[in-house]
C-alpha positions as CSV (number, residue, x, y, z in Angstrom):
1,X,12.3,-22.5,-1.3
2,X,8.5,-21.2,-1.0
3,X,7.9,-18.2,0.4
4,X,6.8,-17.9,3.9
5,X,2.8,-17.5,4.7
6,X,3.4,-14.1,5.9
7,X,5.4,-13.0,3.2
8,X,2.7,-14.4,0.7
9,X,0.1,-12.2,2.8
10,X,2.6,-9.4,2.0
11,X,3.2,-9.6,-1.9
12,X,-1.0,-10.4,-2.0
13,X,-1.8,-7.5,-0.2
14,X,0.4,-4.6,-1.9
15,X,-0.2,-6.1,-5.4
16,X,-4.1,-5.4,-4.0
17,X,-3.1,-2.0,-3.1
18,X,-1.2,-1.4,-6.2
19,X,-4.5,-2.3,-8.5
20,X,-6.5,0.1,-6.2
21,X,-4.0,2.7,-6.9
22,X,-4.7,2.3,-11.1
23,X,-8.0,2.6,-10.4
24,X,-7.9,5.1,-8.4
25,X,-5.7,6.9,-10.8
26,X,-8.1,5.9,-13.6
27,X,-11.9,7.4,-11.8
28,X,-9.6,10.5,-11.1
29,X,-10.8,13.8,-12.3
30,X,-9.2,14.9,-15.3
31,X,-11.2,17.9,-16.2
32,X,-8.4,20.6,-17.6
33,X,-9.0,24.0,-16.2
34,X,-6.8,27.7,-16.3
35,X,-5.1,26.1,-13.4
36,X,-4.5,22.8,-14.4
37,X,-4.2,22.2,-18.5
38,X,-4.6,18.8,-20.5
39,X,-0.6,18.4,-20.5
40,X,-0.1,18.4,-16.8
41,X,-3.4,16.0,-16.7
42,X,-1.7,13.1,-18.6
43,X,2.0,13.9,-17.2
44,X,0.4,13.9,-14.1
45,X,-1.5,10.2,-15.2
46,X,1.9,8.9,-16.7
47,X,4.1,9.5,-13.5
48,X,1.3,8.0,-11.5
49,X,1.1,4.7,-13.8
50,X,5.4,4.8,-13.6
51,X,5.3,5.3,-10.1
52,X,2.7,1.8,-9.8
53,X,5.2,0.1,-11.8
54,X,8.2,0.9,-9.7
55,X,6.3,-0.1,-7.0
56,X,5.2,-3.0,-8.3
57,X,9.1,-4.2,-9.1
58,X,9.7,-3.3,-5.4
59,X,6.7,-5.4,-4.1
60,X,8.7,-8.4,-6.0
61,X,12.4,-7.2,-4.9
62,X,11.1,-7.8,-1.7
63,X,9.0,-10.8,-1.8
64,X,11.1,-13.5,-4.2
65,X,14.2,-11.9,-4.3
66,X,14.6,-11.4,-0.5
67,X,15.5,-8.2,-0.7
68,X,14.9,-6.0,3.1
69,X,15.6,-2.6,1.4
70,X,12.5,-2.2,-0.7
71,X,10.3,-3.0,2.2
72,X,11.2,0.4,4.0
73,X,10.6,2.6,0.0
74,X,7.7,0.9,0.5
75,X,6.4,2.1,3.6
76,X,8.2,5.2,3.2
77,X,5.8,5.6,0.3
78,X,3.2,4.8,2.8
79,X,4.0,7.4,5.1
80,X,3.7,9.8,1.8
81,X,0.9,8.8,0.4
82,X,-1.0,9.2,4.0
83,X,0.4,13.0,4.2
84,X,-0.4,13.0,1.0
85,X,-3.9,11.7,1.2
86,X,-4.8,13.8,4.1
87,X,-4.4,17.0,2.1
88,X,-6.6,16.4,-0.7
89,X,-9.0,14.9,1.7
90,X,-9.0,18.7,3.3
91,X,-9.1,20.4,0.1
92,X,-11.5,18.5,-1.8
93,X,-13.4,16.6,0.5
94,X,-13.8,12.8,0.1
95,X,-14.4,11.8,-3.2
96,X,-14.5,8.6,-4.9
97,X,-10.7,8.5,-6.2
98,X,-9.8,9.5,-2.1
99,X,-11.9,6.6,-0.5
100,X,-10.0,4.1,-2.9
101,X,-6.8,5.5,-2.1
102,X,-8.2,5.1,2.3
103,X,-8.8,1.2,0.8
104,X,-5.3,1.0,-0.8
105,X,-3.3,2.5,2.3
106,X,-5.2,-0.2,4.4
107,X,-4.5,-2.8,2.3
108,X,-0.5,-1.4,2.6
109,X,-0.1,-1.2,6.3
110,X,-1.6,-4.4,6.5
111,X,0.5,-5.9,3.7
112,X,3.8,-4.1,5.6
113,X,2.6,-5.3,9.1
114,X,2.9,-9.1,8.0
115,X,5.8,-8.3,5.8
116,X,7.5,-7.4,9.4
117,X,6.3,-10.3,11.6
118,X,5.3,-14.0,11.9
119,X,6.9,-16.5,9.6
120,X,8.2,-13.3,7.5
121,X,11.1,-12.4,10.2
122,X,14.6,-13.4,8.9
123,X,13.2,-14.2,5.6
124,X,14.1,-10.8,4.2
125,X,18.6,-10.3,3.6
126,X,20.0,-6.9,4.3
């Protein structure tokens, strides 16, 4: 069975999201400082590139296996990475990293609004 438009718009969109989120990731500021040292830097960079995997897996759950559940980590993720977002914007300011990351949650609540209507409704099992 192919997948439905909507859902292709869905897996298209998040895997677009998802490669924002490595770059973002990689054009990140990894100066170390007295605050912040160079072993919190890469565990910070690791968790961030296992978190894009999971994510990733989820993306697929959802798309070919059919599976409803990891649509709503997904946007919970969404709602986090907004809150998220939205404090280092008022910290730091917009910076290049933060205005790929504006790009990639864009790209997600477009990716989730198509993942939740059209052709994409009943597509997805409990």
């Amino acid at each position: 069975m192919s997948l439905p438009t909507n859902v292709q718009r869905f897996e298209a969109l998040l895997y677009a999201s998802l490669m924002l989120d490595a770059v973002s990731v990689a054009v990140q500021d990894r100066t170390p400082s007295a605050a912040v040292t160079e072993q919190m830097i890469m565990t910070g960079t690791l968790l961030a590139g296992g978190m894009i995997l999971l994510l990733l897996y989820f993306v697929r759950m959802a798309a070919h296996h059919r599976k409803n559940w990891p649509r709503w980590v997904l946007a919970a993720a969404l709602v986090l990475s907004v809150i998220s977002l939205g404090q280092i914007i008022g910290e730091k300011g917009l910076e290049l990293d933060s205005a790929i990351e504006i790009v990639s949650c864009a790209l997600t609540t477009m990716g989730l609004y198509f993942s939740f209507s059209g052709d994409a409704q009943g597509w997805f099992n409990a």
